[in-house]
C-alpha positions in Angstrom: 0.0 0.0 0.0 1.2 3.7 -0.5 1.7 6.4 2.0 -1.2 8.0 3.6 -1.0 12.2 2.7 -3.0 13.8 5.3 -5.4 16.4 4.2 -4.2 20.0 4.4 -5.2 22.2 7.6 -6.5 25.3 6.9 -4.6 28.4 9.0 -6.6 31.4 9.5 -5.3 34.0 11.3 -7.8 35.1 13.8 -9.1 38.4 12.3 -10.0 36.4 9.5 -12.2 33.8 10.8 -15.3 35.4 10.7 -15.0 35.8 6.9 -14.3 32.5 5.7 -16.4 30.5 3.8 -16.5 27.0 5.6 -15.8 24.6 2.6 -18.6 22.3 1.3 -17.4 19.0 3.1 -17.8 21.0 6.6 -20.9 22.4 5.9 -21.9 19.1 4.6 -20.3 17.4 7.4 -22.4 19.9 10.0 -25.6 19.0 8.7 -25.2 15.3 8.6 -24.3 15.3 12.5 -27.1 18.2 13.0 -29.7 15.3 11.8 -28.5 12.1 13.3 -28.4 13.9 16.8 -32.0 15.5 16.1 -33.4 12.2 15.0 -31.6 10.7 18.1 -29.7 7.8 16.0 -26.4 7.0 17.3 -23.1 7.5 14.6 -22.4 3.5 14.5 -26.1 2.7 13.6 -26.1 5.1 10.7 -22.7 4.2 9.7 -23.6 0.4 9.2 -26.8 1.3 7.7 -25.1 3.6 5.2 -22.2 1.0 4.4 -19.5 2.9 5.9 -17.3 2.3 8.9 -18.2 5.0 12.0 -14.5 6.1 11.9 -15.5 7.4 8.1 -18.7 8.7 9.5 -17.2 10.8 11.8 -14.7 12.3 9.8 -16.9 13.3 7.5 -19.4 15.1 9.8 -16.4 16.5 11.3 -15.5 17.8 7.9 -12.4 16.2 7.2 -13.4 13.8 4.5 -15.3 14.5 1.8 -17.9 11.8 0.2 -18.2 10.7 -3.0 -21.7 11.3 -4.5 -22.2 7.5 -3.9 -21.1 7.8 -0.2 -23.3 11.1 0.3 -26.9 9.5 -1.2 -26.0 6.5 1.2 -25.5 8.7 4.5 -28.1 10.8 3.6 -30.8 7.8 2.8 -29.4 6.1 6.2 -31.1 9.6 7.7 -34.1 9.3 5.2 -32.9 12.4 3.4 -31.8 12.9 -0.1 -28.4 14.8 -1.3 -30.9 17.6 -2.6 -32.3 17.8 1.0 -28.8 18.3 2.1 -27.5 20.7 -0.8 -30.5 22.9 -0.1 -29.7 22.7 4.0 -26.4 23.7 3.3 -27.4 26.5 0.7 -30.0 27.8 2.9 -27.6 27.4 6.3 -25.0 29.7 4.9 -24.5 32.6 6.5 -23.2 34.4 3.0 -24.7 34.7 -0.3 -21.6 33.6 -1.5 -21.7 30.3 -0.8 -19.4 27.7 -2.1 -22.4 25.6 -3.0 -23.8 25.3 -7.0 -27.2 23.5 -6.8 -27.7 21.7 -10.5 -31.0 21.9 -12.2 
């Protein structure tokens, strides 16, 4: 197997912070957990039921991976929401009108 590359960290100085955009897999990532802690499911039930290991789970609703479209409709479906539902969460969560988020017709 190859070498693992870890994902880069993002470094914001402080008086910056409050004007970044979060990027789409931390958006995302919020409003996966934001669901499976409203709908009371625990992380290792939805991560079985979406076909994912919970260590994957959590990274991504901690922002630090982001899913393939494959990966996102099964998370999403294992919360009985569609990648739509979530787009438009994220779209309408933002607090910017420039969001990083493109919603296809």
């Amino acid at each position: 197997m190859g070498d693992v590359v870890p994902l880069p960290v993002r470094s914001v100085p402080p008086s910056e912070e409050s004007t970044v955009e979060p990027l789409w897999r931390e958006s995302v990532g919020r409003q996966l957990r934001e669901e499976r802690l409203s709908s009371g499911k625990r992380l290792i039930d939805v991560a079985e039921e979406a076909g994912v290991s919970p260590q994957y789970l959590s990274e991504v609703e901690r922002g630090l991976k982001d899913p393939s479209s494959e990966l996102l409709a099964a998370i999403a479906g294992a919360l009985g929401l569609s990648v739509a539902e979530i787009a438009t969460r994220v779209a309408t969560s933002s607090p910017s009108t420039q969001s990083p988020v493109c919603l296809a017709a």
